[in-house]
C-alpha positions as semicolon CSV with decimal commas, in nm:
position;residue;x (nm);y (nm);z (nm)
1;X;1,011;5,817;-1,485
2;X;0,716;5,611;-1,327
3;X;0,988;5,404;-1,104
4;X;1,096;5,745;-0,984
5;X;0,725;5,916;-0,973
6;X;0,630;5,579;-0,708
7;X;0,910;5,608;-0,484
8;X;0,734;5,866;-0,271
9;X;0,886;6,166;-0,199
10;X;0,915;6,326;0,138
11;X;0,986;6,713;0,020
12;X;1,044;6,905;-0,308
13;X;0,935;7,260;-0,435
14;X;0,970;7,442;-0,774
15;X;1,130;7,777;-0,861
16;X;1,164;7,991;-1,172
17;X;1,436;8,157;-1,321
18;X;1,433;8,343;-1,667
19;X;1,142;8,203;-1,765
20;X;1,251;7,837;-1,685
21;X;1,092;7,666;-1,422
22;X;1,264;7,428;-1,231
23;X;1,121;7,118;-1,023
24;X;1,342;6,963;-0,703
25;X;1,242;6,671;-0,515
26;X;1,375;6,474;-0,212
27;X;1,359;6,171;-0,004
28;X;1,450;6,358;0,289
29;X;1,495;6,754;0,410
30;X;1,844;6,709;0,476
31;X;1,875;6,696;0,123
32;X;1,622;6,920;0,032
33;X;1,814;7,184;0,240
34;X;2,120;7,094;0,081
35;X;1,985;7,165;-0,266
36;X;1,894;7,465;-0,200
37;X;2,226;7,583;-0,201
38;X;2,277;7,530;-0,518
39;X;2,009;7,736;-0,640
40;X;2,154;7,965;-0,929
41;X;2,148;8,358;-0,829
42;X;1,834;8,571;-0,848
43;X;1,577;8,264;-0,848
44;X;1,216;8,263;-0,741
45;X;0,945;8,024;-0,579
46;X;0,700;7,930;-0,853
47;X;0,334;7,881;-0,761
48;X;0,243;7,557;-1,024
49;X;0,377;7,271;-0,979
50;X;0,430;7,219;-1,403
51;X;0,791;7,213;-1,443
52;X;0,981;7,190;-1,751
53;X;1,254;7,003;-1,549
54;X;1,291;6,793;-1,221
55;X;1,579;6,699;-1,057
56;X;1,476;6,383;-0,782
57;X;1,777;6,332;-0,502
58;X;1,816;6,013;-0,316
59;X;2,005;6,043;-0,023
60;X;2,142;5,715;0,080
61;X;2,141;5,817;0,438
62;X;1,741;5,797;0,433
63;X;1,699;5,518;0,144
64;X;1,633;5,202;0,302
65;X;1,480;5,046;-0,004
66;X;1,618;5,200;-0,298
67;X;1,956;5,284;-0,354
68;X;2,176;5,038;-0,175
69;X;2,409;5,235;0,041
70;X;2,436;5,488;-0,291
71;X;2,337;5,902;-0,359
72;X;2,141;5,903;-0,673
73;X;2,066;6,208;-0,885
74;X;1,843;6,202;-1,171
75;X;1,742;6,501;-1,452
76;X;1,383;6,409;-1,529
77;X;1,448;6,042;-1,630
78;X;1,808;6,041;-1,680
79;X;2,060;5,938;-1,388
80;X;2,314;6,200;-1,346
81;X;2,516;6,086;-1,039
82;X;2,587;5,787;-0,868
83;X;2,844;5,821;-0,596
84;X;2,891;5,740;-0,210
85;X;3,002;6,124;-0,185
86;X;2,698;6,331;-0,156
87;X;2,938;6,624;-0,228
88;X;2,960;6,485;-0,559
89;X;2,563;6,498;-0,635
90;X;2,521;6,877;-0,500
91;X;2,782;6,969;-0,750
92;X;2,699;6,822;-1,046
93;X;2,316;6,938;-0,973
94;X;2,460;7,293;-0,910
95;X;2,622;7,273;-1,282
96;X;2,319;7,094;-1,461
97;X;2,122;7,367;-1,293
98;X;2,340;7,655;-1,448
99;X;2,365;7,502;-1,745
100;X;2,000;7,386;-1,843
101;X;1,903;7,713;-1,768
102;X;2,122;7,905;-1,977
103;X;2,017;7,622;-2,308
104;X;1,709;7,677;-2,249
105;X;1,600;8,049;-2,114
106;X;1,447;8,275;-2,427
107;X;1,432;8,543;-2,255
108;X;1,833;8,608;-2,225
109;X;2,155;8,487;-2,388
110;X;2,398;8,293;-2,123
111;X;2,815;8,334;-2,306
112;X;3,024;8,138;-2,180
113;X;3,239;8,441;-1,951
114;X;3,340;8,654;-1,678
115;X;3,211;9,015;-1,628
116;X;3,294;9,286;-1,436
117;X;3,171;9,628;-1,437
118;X;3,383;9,947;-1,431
119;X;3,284;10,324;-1,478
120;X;2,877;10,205;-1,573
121;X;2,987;10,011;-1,835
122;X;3,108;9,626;-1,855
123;X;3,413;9,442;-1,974
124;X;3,353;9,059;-2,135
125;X;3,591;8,810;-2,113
126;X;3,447;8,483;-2,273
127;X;3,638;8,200;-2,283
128;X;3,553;7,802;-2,149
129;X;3,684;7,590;-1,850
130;X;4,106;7,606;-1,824
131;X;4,110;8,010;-2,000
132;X;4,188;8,195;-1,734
133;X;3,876;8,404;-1,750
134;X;3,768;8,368;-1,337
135;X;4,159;8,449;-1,229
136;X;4,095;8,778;-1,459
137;X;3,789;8,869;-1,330
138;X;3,952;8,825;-0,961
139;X;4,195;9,073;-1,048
140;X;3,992;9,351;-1,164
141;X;3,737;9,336;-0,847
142;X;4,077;9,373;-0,657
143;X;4,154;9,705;-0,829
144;X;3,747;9,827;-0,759
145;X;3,569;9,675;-1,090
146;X;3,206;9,524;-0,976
147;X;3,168;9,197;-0,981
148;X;2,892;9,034;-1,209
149;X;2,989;8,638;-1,293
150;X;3,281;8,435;-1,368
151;X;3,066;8,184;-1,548
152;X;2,801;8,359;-1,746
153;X;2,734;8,663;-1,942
154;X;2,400;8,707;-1,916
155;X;2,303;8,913;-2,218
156;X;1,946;9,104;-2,298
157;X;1,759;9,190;-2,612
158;X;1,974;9,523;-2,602
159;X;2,304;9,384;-2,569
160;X;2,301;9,470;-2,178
161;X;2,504;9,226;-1,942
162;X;2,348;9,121;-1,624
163;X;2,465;8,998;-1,294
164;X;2,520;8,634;-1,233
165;X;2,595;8,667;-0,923
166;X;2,748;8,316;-0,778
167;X;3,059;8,275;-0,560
168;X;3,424;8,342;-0,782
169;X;3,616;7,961;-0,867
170;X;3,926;7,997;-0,846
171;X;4,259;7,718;-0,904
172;X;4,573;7,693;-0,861
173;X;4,771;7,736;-1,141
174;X;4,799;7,339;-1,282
175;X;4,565;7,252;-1,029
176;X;4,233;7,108;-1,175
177;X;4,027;7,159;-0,795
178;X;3,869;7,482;-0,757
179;X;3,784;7,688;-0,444
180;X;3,512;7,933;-0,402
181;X;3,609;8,248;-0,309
182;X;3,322;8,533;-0,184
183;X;3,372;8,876;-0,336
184;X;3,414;9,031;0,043
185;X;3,729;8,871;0,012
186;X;3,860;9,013;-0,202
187;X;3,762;9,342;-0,109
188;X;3,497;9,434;-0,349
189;X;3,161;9,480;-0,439
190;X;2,883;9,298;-0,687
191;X;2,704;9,455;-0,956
192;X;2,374;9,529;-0,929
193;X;2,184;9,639;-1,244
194;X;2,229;9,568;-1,646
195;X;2,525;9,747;-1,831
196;X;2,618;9,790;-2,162
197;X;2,923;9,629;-2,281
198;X;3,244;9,875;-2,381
199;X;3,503;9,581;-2,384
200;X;3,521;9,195;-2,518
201;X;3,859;9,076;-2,403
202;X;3,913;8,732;-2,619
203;X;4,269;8,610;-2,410
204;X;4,427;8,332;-2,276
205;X;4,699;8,299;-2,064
206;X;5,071;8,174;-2,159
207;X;5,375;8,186;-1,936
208;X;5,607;8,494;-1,957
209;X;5,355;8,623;-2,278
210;X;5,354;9,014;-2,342
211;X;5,013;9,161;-2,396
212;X;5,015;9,236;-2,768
213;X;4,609;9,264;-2,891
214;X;4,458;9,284;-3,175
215;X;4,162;9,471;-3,208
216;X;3,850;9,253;-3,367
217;X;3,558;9,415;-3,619
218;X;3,246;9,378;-3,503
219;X;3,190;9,054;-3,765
220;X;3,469;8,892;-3,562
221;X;3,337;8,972;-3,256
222;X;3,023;8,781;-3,315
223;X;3,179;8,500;-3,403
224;X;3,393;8,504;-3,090
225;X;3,074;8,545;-2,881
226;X;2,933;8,350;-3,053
227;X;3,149;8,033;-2,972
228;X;3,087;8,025;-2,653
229;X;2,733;8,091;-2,639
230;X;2,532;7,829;-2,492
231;X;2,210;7,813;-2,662
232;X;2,366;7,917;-3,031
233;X;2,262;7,599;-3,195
234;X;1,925;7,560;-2,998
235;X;1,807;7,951;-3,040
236;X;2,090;8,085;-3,350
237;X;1,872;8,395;-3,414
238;X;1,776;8,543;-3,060
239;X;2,171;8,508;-3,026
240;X;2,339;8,679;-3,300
241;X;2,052;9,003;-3,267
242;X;2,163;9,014;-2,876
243;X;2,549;8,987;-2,978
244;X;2,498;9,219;-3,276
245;X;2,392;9,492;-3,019
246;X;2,676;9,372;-2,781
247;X;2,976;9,474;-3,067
248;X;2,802;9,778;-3,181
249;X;2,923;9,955;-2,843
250;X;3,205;9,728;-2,732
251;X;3,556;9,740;-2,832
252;X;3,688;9,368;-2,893
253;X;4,050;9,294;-2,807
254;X;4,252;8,973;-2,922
255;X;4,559;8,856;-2,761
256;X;4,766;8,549;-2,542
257;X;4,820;8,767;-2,186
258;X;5,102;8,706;-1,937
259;X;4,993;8,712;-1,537
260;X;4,632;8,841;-1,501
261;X;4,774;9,159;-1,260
262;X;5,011;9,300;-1,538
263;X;4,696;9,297;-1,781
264;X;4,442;9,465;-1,531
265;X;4,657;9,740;-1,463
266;X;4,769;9,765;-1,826
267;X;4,418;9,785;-1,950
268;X;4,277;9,995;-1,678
269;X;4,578;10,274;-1,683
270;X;4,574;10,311;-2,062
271;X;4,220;10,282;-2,105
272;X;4,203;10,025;-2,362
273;X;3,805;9,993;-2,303
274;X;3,746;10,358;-2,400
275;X;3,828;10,558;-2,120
276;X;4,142;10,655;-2,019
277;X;4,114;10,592;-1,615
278;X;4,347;10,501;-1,307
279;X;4,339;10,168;-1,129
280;X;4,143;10,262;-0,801
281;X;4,373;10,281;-0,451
């Protein structure tokens, strides 16, 4: 860390974001500018310069004594990237980013899912890389759902989900490379404000499957949230209160689904969530 603290730096700044505050630092404003695209959703400028992370960039296009031709990316004293693709060190920042913040915020609960909001109220789909959660979540904004995240629920003290709001992934099926896709695209709208949750969908996809569920007690439920909650091991209580209040209201459905369009308009017509309602024209 004192190698990297000497190197001097031409630009950096710090931000905050649920109560975690962020440090970024450059040896040039090309890069700089750069990282500020990766910025999670919602973030804010923060006026001390105490951090409780830094990420330093070396671009190699303005290192003429330290990295030999190579972009460098280091997470406080750790090197996170080495590459000759600077495409390579804005993404992995942009996902260290995400994902410190959700281990480390106390003042919200980051699960592992996609959200989307329908009639005030919002349907969870958690699930990890490969489960089909951001093709789902692309389907119901199609149909008129809000979009909220395909990445993170972001839960409150009162069970409330709130909007994550970063650009839909998306991949080809057997495809590993995703593509962002902006929610104009697709013809609908982001959330805006916290909403209670009224479904858990626990699914993954398989060829030619028949939707089939099984609905979950609330006990279950947890535990299914609780899988795929990031900071479950670092913060266990904060957690299971915030999921508790998430399965009190929610109904949780189990089940392998066939293509994501003949669930959304299953779910949607018959009102699995609660409501009986009609996909939106």
């Amino acid at each position: 860390m004192q190698k990297l603290d000497r190197l001097g730096w031409a630009a950096g700044f710090s931000f905050k974001l649920h109560g975690v505050r962020i440090g970024i630092r450059a040896n040039g404003e090309s890069c700089l500018n750069s990282a500020l695209k990766c910025l999670p959703p919602s973030w804010q400028i923060a006026s001390s310069p105490v951090v409780d992370r830094i990420y330093s960039i070396i671009g190699a296009d303005n290192s003429k004594r330290f990295g030999r031709g190579f972009n460098l990316l280091y997470g406080d004293h750790l090197q996170l990237v080495r590459s000759r693709d600077q495409g390579v060190l804005f993404r992995t920042l942009e996902t260290d980013l995400r994902l410190y913040i959700a281990e480390t915020t106390k003042k919200r609960i980051f699960v592992h899912a996609g959200v989307v909001g329908w009639r005030d109220k919002a349907i969870v789909i958690p699930g990890r890389s490969f489960s089909g959660k951001s093709t789902l979540v692309a389907e119901f904004v199609k149909v008129g759902a809000s979009y909220y995240s395909d990445e993170y629920a972001v839960i409150d003290a009162r069970g409330c989900v709130h909007p994550f709001l970063k650009p839909l992934e998306l991949r080809d099926q057997g495809d590993t490379r995703q593509t962002k896709v902006s929610i104009s695209d697709l013809g609908g709208q982001a959330g805006t404000r916290a909403l209670p949750v009224s479904l858990v969908l626990v699914t993954r996809f398989r060829e030619g499957a028949a939707w089939r569920p099984r609905k979950l007690s609330p006990g279950q439920g947890v535990l299914e949230l609780l899988a795929n909650t990031v900071s479950a091991r670092r913060q266990p209580e904060q957690a299971m209160a915030a999921l508790q209040k998430v399965v009190t209201t929610a109904t949780i459905l189990k089940g392998i689904r066939g293509h994501a369009p003949n669930l959304v308009s299953t779910l949607l017509e018959l009102g699995e969530h609660g409501t009986k309602v009609k996909s939106r024209k």
